[in-house]
C-alpha distance (Angstrom), angle and dihedral (degrees) to the residues before:
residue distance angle dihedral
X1 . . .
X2 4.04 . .
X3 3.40 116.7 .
X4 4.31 114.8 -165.3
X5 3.37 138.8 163.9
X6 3.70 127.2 -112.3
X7 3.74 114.8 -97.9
X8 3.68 110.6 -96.7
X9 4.04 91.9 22.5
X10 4.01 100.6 154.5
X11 3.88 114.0 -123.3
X12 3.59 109.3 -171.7
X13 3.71 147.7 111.0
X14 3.44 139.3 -106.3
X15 3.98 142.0 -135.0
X16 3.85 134.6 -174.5
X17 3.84 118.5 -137.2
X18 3.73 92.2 -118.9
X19 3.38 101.7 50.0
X20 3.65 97.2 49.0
X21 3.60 116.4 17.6
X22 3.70 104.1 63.9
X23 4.07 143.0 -132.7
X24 3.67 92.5 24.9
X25 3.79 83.1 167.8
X26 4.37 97.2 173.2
X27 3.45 96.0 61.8
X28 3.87 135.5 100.8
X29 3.92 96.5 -124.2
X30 4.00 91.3 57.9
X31 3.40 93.7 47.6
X32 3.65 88.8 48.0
X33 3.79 88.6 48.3
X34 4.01 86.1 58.8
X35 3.55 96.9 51.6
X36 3.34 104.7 42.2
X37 4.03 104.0 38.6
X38 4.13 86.5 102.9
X39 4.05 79.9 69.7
X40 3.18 101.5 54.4
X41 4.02 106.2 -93.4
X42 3.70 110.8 143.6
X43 4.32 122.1 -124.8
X44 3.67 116.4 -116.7
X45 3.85 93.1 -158.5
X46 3.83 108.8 158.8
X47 3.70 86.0 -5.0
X48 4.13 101.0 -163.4
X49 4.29 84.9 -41.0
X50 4.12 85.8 -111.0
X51 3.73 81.5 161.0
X52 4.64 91.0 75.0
X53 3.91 87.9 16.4
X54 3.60 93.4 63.2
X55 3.65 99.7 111.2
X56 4.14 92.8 37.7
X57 3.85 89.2 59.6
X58 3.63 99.0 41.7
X59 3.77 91.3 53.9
X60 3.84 91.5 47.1
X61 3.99 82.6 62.1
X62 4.42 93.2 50.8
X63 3.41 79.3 47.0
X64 3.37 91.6 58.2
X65 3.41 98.6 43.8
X66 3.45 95.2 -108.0
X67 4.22 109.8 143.0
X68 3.97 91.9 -167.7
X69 3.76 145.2 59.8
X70 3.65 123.2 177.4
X71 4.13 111.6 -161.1
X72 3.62 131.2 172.7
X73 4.12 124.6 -127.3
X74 4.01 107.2 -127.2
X75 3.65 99.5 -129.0
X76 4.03 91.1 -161.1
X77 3.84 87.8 62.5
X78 3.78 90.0 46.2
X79 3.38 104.4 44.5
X80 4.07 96.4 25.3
X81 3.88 93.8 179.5
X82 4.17 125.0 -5.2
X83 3.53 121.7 -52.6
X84 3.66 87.9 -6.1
X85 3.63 114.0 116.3
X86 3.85 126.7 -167.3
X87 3.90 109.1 -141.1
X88 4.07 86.5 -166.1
X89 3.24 101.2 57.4
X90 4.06 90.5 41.3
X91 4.34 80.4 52.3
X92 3.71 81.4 56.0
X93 3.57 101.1 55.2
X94 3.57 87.1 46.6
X95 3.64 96.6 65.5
X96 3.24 97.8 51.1
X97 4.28 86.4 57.5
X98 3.63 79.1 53.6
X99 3.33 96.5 45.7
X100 3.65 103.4 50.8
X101 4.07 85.5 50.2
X102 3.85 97.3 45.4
X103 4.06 83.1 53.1
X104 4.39 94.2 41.9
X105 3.63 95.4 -105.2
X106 3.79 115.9 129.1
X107 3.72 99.9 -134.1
X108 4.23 105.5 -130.3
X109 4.01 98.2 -161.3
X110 3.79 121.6 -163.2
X111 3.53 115.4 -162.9
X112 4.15 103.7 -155.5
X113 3.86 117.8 26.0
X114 3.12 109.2 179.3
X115 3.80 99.9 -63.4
X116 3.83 135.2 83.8
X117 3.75 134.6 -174.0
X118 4.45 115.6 -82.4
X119 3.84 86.3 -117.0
X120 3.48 99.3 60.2
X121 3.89 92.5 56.0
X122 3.81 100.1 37.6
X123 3.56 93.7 102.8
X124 3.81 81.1 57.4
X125 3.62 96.9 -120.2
X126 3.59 101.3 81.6
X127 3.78 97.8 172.1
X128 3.60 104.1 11.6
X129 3.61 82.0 58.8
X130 4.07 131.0 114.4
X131 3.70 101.5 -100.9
X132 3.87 96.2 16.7
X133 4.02 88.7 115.6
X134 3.95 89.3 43.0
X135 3.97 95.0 47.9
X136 4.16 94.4 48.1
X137 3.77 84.8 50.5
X138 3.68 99.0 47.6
X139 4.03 85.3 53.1
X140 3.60 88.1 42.9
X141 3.48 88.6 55.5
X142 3.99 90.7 51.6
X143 4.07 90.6 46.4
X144 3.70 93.9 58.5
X145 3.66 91.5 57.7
X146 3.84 88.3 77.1
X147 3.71 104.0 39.8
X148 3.84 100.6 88.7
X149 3.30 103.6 145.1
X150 3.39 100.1 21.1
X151 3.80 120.6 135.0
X152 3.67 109.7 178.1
X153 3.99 116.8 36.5
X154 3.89 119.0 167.0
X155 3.64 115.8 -152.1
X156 3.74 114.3 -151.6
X157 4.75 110.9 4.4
X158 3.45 97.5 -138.3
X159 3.80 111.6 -5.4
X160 3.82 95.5 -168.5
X161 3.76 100.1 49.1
X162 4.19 85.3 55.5
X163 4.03 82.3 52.2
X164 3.66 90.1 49.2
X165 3.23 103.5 40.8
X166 4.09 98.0 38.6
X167 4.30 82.2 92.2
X168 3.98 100.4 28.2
X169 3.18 101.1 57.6
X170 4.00 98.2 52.2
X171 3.92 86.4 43.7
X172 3.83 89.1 54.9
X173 3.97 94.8 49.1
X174 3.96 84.8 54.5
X175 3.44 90.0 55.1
X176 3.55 97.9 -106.7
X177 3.87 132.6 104.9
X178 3.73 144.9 178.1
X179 3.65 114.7 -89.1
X180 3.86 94.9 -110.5
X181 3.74 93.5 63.4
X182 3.81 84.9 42.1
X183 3.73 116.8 -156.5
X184 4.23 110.5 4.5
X185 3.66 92.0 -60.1
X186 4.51 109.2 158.3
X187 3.59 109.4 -96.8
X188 3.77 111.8 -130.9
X189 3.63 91.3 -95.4
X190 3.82 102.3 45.9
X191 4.30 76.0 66.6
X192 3.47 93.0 63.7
C-alpha cells in the first residue's frame, strides 16, 4: 500500500532565536549563561550569527526541498526594555517573513521560545508576576503588527518546559538543582 502526503503538507525545519541567532544579550537565558558557566552551562555567544545569516540558511532549506521554516521572534530584541518597542528589530523580523516567502517557504513564526527579556524577570517572578500576562500581551500586540501574511503563528514553543524550567533554571545558576537532574547538569532546554 501507497502511503502520500496531503498536498500542501509543510516539510520544513525549525530554529529558536537563541539558539541560532547570536548575542541576544537582554534576555534571561544569556544572563543565565553568565551566571552559571562555573557549572558547567555552555555560552551561546555568536551562536551560528542566524541573526545576518538569515537569508543563507533559509535558502539552504529551498534547497533542500524543504517548503517550511518555523522561527521564533526574540522578544528581548523587540521589546528591549518595558513598553519600549524597537521598530528595527520588528523591520528585521519582517524580512525574514519575507524572506522565507520570496524563497517558497511558509514562514511558521513562534512568538516566545523559551526566552524572555532580563527586565521582565528582575523581580524574580517573571511570569508569576503582577503584570506578567499584561506585558506578553502588550508585546504580542507589537508582534502581530508584522505578521501580514502569515498563516501559521504558534504562541508559546513548549509551554510546559517554560513552567518547568521558570524555577530550575535559577536553582541551577546558584549551583543547586533538583535531584532528578542530579548535580547542575544542562537541562535539555538550557542546550537550545
Amino acid at each position: 500500500m501507497t502511503r502520500s502526503f496531503p498536498d500542501g503538507f509543510l516539510w520544513g525545519a525549525a530554529t529558536a532565536a537563541h539558539q541560532v541567532e547570536g548575542n541576544n544579550v537582554n534576555n534571561d537565558q544569556w544572563q543565565f549563561e553568565l551566571s552559571a558557566a562555573e557549572h558547567g552551562v555552555q555560552f551561546s555567544g555568536d551562536a551560528v550569527d542566524g541573526y545576518h545569516r538569515y537569508e543563507e540558511d533559509m535558502r539552504l532549506l529551498a534547497e533542500a526541498g524543504c517548503n517550511a521554516y518555523r522561527f521564533s521572534l526574540e522578544w528581548s530584541r523587540i521589546e528591549p526594555s518595558p513598553g519600549r518597542f524597537s521598530r528595527a528589530m520588528l523591520a528585521h523580523y519582517r524580512r525574514m517573513i519575507e524572506t522565507a516567502k520570496r524563497l517558497g517557504l511558509t514562514p511558521v513564526v513562534t512568538l516566545h521560545h523559551f526566552t524572555h527579556p532580563i527586565w521582565f524577570g528582575e523581580k524574580g517572578e517573571a511570569w508569576l508576576g503582577e503584570g506578567a500576562i499584561e506585558a506578553f500581551a502588550r508585546y504580542v500586540e507589537q508582534a502581530c503588527t508584522i505578521l501580514d501574511g502569515v498563516e501559521w503563528v504558534c504562541t508559546i514553543n513548549e509551554p510546559n518546559i517554560v513552567a518547568v524550567n521558570h524555577g530550575q533554571l535559577r536553582r541551577i545558576a546558584r549551583g543547586r538543582s533538583t535531584s532528578s537532574w542530579g548535580r547542575c547538569p544542562t537541562p535539555r532546554s538550557a542546550r537550545h
